[in-house]
N, CA, C and O atoms as a MOPAC input file, in Angstrom:
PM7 MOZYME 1SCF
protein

 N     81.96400 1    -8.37200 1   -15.22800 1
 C     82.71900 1    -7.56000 1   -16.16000 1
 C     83.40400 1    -6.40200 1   -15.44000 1
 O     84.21900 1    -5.66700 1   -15.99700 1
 N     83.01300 1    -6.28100 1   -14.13200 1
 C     83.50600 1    -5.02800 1   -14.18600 1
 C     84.43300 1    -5.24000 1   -13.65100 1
 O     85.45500 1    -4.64700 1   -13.99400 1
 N     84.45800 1    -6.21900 1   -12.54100 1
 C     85.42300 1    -6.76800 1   -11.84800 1
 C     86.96400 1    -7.18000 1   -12.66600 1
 O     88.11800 1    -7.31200 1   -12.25700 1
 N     86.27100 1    -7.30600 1   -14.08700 1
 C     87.84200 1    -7.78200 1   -14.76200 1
 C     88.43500 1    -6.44000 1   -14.73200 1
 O     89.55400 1    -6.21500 1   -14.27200 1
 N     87.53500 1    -5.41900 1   -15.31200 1
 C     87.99600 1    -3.82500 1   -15.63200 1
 C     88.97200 1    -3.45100 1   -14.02300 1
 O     90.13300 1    -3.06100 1   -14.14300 1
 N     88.47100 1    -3.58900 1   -12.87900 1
 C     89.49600 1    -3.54600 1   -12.05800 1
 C     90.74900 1    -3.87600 1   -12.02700 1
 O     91.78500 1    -3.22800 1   -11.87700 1
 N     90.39300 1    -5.53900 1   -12.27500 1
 C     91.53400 1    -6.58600 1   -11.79500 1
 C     92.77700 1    -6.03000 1   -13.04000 1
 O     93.94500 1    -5.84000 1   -12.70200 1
 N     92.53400 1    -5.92600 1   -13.75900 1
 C     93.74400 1    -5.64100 1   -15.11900 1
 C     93.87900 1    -4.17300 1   -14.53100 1
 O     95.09700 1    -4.02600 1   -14.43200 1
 N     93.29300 1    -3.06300 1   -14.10800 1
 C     94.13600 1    -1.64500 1   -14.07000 1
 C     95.03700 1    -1.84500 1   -12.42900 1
 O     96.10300 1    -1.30600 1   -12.13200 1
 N     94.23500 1    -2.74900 1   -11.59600 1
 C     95.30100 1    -2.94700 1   -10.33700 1
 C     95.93100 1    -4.18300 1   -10.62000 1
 O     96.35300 1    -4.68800 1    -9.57900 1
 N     96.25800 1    -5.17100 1   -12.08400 1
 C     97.32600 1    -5.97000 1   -12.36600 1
 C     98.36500 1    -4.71000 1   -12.82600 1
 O     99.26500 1    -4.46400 1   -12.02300 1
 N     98.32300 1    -4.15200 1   -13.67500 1
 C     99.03500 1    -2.92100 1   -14.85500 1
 C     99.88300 1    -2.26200 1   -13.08400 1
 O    101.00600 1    -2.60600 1   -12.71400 1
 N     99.17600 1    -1.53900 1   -12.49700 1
 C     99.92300 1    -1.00600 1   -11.58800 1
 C    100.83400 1    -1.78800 1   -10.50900 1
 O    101.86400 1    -1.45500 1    -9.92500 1
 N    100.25800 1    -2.64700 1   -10.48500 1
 C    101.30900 1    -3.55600 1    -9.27400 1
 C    102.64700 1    -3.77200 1   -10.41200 1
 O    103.78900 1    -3.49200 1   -10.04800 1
 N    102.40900 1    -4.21800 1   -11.60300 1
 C    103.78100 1    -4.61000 1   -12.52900 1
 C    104.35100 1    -3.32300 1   -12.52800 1
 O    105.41200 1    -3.30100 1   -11.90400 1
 N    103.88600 1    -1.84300 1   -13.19200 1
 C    104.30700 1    -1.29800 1   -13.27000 1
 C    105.12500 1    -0.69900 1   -12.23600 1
 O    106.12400 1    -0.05600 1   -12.55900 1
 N    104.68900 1    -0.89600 1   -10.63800 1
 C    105.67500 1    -0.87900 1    -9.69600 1
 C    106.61200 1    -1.36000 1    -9.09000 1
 O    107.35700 1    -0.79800 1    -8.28800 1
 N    106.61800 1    -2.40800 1    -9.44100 1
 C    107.40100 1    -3.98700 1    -9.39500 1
 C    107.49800 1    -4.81800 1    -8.80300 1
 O    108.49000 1    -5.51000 1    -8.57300 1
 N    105.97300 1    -4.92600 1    -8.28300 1
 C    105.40100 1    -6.17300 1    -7.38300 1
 C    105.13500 1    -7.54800 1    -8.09200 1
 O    104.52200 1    -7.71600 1    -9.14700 1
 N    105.71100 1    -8.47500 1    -7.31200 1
 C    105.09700 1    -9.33500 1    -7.63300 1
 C    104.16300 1    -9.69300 1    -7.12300 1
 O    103.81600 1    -9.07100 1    -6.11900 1
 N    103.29600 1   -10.91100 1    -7.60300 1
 C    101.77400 1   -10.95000 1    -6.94800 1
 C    101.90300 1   -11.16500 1    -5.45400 1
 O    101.03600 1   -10.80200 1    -4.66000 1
 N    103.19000 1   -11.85900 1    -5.06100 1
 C    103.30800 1   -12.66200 1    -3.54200 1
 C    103.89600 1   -11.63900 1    -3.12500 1
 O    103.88500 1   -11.62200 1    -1.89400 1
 N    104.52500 1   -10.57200 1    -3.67600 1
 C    105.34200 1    -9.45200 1    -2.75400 1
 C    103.88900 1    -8.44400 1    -2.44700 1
 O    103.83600 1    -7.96500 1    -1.31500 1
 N    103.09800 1    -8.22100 1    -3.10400 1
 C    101.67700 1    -7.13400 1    -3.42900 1
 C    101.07400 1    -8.03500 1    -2.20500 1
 O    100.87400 1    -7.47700 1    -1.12600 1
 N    100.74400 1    -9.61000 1    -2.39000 1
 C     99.46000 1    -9.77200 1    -1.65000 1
 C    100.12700 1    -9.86800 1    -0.06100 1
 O     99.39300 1    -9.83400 1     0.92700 1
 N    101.68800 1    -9.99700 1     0.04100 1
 C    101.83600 1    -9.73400 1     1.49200 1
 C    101.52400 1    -7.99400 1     1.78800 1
 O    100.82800 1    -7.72000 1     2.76600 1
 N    101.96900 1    -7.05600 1     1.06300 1
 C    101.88200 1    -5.75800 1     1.67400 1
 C    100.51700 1    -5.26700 1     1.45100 1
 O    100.14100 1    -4.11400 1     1.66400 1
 N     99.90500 1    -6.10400 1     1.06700 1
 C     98.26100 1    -5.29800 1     1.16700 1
 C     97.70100 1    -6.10500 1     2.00400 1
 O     96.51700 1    -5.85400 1     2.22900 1
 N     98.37400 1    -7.42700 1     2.80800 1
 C     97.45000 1    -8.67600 1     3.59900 1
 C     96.22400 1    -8.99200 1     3.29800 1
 O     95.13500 1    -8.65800 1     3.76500 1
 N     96.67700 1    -9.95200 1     2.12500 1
 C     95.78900 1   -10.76200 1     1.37700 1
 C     96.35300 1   -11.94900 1     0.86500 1
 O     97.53800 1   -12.27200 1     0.77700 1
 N     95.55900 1   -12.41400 1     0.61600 1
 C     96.44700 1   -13.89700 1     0.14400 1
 C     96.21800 1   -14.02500 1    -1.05200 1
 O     95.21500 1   -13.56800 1    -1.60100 1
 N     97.60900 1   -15.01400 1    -1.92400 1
 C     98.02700 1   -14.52900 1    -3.33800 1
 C     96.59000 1   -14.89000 1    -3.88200 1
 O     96.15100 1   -13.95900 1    -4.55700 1
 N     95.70000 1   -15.99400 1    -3.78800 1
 C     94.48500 1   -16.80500 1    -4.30500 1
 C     93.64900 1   -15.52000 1    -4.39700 1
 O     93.14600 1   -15.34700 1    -5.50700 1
 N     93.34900 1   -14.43000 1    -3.32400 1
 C     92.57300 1   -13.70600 1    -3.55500 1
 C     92.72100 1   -12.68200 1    -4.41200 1
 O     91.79400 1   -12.33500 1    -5.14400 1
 N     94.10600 1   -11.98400 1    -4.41500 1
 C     94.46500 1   -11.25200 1    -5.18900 1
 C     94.36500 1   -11.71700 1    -6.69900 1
 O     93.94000 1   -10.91900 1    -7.53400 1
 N     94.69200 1   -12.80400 1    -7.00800 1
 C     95.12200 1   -13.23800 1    -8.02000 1
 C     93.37500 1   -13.53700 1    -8.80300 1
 O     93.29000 1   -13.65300 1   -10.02600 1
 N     92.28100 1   -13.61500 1    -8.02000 1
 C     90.75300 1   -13.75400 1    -8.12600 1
 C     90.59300 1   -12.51300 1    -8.68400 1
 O     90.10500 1   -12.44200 1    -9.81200 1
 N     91.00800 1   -11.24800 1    -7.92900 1
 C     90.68100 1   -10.22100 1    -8.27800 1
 C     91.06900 1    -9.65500 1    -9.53900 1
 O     90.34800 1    -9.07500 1   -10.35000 1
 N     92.63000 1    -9.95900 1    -9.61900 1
 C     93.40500 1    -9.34300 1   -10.92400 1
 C     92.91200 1   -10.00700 1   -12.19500 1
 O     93.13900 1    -9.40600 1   -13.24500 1
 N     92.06100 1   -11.53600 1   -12.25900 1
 C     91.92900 1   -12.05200 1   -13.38100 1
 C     89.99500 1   -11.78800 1   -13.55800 1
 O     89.25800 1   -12.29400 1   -14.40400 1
 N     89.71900 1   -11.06300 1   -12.70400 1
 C     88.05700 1   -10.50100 1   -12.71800 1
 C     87.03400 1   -11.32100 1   -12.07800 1
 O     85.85300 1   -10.97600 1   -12.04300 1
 N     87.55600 1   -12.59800 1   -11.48000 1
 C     86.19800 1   -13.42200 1   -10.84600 1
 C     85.72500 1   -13.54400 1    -9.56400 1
 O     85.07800 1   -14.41500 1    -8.98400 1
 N     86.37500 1   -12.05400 1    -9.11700 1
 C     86.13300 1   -11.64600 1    -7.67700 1
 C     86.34500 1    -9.85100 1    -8.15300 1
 O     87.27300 1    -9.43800 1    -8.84900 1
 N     85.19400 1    -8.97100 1    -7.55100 1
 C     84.97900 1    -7.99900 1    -7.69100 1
 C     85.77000 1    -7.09000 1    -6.16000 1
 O     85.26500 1    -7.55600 1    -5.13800 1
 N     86.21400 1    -6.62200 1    -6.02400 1
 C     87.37500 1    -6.20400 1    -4.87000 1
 C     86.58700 1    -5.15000 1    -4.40500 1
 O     86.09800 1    -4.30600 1    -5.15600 1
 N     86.38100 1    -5.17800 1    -2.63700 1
 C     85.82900 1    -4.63300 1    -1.80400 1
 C     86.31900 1    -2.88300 1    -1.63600 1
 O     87.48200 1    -2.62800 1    -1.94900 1
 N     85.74600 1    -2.14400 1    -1.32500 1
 C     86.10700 1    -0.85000 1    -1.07900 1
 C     87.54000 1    -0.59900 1    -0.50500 1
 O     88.47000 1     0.12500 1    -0.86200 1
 N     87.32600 1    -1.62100 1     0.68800 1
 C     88.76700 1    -1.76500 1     1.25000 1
 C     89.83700 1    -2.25900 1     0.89800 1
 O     90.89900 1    -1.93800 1     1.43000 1
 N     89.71600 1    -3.38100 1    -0.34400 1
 C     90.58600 1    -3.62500 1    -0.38300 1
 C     91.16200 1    -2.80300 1    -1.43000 1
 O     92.37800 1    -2.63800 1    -1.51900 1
 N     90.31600 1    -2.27700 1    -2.23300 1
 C     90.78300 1    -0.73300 1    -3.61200 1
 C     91.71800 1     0.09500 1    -2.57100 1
 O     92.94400 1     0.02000 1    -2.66400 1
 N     91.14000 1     0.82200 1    -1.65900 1
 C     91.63000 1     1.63200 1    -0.99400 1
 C     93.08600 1     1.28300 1    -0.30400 1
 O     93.84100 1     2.20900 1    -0.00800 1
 N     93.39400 1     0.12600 1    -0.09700 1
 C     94.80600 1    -0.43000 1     0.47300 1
 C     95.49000 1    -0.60000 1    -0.81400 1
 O     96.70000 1    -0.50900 1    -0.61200 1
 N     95.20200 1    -0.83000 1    -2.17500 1
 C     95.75100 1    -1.34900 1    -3.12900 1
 C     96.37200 1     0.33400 1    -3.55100 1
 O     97.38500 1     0.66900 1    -4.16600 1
 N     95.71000 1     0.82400 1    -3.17100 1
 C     95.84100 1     2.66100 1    -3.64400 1
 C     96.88700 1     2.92700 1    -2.73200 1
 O     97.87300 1     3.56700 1    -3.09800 1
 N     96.78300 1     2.54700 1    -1.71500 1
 C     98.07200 1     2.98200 1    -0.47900 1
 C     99.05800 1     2.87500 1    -0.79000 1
 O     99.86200 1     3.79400 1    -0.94500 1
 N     99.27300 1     1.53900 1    -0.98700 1
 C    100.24200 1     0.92800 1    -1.32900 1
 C    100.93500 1     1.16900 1    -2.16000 1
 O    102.14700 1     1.26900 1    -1.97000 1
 N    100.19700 1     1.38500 1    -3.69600 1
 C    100.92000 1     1.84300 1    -4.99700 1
 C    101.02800 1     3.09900 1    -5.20400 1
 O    101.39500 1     3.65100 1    -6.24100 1
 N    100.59200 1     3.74300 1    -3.85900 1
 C    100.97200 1     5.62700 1    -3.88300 1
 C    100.10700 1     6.45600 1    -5.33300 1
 O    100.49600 1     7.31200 1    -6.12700 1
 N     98.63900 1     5.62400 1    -5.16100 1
 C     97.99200 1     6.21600 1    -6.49400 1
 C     96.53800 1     6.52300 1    -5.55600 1
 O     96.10400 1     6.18900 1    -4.45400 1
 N     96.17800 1     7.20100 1    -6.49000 1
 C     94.71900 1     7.70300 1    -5.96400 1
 C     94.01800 1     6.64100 1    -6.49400 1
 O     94.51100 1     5.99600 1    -7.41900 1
 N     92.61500 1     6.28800 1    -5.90200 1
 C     91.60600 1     5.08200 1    -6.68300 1
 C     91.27400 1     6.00300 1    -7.55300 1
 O     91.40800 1     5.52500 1    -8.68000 1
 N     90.81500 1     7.36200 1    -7.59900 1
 C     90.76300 1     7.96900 1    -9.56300 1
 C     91.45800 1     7.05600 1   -10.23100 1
 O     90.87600 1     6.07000 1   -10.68400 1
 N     92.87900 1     7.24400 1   -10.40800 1
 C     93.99400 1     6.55600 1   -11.16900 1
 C     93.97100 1     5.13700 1   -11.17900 1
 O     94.65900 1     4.60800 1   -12.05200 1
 N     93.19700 1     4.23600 1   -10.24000 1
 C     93.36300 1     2.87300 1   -10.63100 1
 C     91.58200 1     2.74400 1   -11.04200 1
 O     91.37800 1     1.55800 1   -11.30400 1
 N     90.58100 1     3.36900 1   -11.14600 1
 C     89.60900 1     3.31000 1   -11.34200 1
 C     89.32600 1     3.08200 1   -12.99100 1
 O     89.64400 1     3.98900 1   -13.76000 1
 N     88.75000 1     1.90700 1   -13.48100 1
 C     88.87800 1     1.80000 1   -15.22300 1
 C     88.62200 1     3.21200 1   -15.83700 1
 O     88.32000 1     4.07900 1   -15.01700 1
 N     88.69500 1     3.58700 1   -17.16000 1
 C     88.50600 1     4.40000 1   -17.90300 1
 C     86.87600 1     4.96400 1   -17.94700 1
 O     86.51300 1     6.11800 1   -17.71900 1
 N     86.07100 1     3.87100 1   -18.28600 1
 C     84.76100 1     4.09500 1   -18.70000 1
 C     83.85400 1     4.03100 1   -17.62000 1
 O     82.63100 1     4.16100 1   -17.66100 1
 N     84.84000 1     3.74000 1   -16.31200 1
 C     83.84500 1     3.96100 1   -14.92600 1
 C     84.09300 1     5.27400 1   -14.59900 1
 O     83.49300 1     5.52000 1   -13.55300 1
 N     84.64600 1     6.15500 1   -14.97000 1
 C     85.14600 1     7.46700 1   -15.01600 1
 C     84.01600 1     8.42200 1   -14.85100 1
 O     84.22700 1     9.63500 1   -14.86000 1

């Protein structure tokens, strides 16, 4: 569960920046399968890879961190 709570607030931000999944999983070097694991919740995303996903979208992990993990 929680992993979905990720995957949807770092899906919301990649759209809202205007990545697509194959443009996102090249600039974070990942491959689309994994990303795409993560964004739909059945892979829980490593410290590192939060932290590159944050780089990238010029957000703090506060800001991509769910609501109720707050």
């Amino acid at each position: 569960m929680e992993g979905e709570k990720w995957g949807r607030r770092i899906r919301a931000f990649r759209k809202l920046k205007g990545y697509t999944q194959e443009g996102f999983a090249r600039e974070i070097g990942v491959s689309v399968s994994l990303l795409g694991e993560v964004e739909r919740g059945n892979r829980n995303p490593s410290e590192a890879f939060l932290l590159e996903v944050a780089e990238t979208l010029h957000v703090s992990i506060e800001e991509l961190q769910p609501p109720e993990d707050k």
